[in-house]
N, C-alpha and C positions, 0 to 999 in steps of 0.2 A: 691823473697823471699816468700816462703812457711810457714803461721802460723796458727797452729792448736791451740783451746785450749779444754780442756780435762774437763769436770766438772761433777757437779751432782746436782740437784735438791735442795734449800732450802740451798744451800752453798754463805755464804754471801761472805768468799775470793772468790768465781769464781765471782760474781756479781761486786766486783771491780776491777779483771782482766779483764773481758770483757768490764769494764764501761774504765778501762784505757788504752788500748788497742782502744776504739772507740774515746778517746776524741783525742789521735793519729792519727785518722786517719787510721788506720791497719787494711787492710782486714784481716778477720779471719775464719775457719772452728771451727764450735763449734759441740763437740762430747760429747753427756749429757751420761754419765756409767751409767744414771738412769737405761736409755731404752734400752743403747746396755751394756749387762757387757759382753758380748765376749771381749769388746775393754779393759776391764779392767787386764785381762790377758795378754793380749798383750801388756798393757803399762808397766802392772809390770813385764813383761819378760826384755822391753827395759831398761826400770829407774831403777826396783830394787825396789820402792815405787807405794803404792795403793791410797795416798790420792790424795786429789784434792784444787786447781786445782793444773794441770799444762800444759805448754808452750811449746808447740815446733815452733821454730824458724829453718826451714830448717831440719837440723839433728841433732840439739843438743835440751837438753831438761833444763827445770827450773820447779823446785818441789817446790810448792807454791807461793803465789802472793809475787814476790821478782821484784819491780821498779826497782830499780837500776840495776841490772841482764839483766830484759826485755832491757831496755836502750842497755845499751852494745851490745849484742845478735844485737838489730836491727842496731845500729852504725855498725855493722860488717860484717851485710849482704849485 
């Protein structure tokens, strides 16, 4: 299982995505849109949406810190 999370600088939802995401246990790739916005265009080519954060799990994605979501997604993979 593949998890990326997507965030930006000074964003208190990424700060408890990543905090819940670690207390998980879940490795993770963190991509700050601070420093790269190339990645921001490409994520809103993939979702459709430019906020942050969000989650990708493999190949599917979650727009915003949604636990319950996260949950599932990882049951699944």
């Amino acid at each position: 299982m593949r998890v990326k999370i997507f965030i930006a600088s000074q964003c208190s939802q990424c700060d408890q995505a990543k905090q819940y995401l670690g207390d998980k246990r879940i490795a993770f790739e963190e991509i700050d849109l601070s420093r790269w916005p190339e990645q921001r265009e490409t994520l809103v080519q993939k979702t459709g949406f430019s906020m942050v954060p969000q989650i990708q799990i493999d190949n599917q994605f979650i727009v915003g810190f949604d636990p319950k979501k996260i949950d599932e997604l990882l049951k699944e993979g």
